[in-house]
C-alpha positions in Angstrom: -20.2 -130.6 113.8 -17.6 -132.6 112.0 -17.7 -132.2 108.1 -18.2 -135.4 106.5 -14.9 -136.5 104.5 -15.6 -137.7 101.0 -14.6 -141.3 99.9 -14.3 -143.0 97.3 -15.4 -147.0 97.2 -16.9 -149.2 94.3 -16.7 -146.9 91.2 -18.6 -143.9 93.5 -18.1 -141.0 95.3 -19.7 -140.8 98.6 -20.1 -137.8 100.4 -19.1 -139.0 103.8 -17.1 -142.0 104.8 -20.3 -143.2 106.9 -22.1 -143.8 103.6 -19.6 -145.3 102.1 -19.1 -147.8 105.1 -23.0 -148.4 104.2 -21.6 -149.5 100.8 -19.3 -151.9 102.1 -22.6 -153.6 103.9 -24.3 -153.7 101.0 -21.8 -155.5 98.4 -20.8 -157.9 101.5 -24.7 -158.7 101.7 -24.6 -159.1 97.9 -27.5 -156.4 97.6 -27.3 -154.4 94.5 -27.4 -150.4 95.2 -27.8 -147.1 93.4 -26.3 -144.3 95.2 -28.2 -141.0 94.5 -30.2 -142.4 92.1 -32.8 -139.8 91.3 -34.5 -136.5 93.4 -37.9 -136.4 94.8 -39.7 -133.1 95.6 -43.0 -132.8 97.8 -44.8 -130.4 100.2 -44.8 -130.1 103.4 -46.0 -127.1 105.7 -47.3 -125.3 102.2 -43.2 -125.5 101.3 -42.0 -127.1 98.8 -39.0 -129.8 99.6 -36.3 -131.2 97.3 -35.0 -134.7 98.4 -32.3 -137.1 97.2 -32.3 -140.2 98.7 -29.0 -141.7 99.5 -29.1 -145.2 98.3 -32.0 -147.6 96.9 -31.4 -151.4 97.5 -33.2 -154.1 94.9 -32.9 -156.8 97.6 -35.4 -155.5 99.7 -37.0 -152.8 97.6 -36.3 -150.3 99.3 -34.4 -146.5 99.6 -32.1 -146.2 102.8 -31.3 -142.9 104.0 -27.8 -142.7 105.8 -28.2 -140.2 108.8 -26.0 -140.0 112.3 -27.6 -140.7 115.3 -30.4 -138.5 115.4 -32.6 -138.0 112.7 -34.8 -134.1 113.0 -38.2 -133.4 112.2 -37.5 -132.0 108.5 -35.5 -135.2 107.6 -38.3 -137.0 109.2 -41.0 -135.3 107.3 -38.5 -135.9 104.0 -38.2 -140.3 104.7 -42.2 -139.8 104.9 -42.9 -137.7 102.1 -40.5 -139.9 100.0 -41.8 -143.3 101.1 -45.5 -141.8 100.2 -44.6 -140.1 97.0 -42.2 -143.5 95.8 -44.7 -146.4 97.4 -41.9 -148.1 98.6 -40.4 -148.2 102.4 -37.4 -146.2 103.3 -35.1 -147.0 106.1 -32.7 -145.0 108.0 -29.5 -145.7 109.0 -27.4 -144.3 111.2 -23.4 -144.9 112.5 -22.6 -149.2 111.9 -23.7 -151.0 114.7 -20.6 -151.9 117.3 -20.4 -155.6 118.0 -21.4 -155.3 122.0 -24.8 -153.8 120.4 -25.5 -156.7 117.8 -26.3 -160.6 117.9 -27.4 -163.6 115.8 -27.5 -161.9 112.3 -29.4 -158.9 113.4 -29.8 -154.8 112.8 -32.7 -152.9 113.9 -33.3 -149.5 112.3 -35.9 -146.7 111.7 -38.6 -147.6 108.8 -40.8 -145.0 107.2 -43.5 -146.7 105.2 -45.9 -143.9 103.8 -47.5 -142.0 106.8 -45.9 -144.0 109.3 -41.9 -144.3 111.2 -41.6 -147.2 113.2 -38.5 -149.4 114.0 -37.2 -152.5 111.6 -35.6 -155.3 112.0 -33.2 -156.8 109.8 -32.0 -160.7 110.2 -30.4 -162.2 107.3 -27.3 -164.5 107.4 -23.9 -162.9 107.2 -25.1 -159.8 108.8 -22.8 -159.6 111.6 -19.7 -160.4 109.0 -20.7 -157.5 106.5 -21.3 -155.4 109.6 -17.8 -156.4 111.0 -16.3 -155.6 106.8 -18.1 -152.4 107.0 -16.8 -151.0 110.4 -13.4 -152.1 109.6 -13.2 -150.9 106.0 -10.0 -148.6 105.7 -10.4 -145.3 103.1 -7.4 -143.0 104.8 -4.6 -142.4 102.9 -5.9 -142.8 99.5 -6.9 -146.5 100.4 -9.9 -147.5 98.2 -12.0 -150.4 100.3 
């Protein structure tokens, strides 16, 4: 496994470069974030889980949950428990989209809405450009956005 390379972009500190890619998205679709904004805890299997959600977007009301590819059953159980707990929906994204897998302003992703994952689609104008800003954005070198 590669270790995630921290980055710096918009007055935070991301713990990988993918999240901070997922910043990029968001200030190009004018959505305001919070990045690690505040820790959940719930049960699940009689355990006790701690949980800080990645980001939580005013524009759609929403926490999003930055992940690779795959997502496991323990960060599944985790999207669920925190999308019960919180009321509110929590999507999962993974790497950003290339352009051979997008069209027409659209972005489909994972959606946990209390006891329930199910796939999302997003389609707003200017996706495909803050998409495009996103993949693109250069941190290397002490580069900043």
């Amino acid at each position: 496994m590669i270790k995630p390379i921290e980055t710096e972009f918009d007055g935070h500190r991301f713990r990988s470069r993918l999240e901070a890619r997922w910043a990029v998205f968001f200030k190009e679709m004018d959505w305001d974030y919070s990045y690690e904004l505040e820790g959940y805890r719930f049960e699940y299997k009689g355990e006790i889980l701690s949980y800080l959600p990645d980001f939580y977007v005013e524009e759609i009301n929403a926490f999003i949950e930055v992940k690779g590819p795959l997502i496991n059953e323990i960060d599944t159980m985790k999207v669920l428990g925190l999308s019960k707990d919180a009321g509110k929906r929590v999507y999962v994204f993974g790497n950003i989209p290339n352009i051979d897998k997008r069209y027409d302003n659209f972005l489909e992703v994972d959606m946990a809405y209390h006891d329930v994952l199910v796939s999302h689609v997003f389609r707003y104008d200017g996706i495909d450009d803050a998409l495009d800003k996103a993949r693109k954005a250069q941190f290397e070198h002490g580069v900043k956005g």
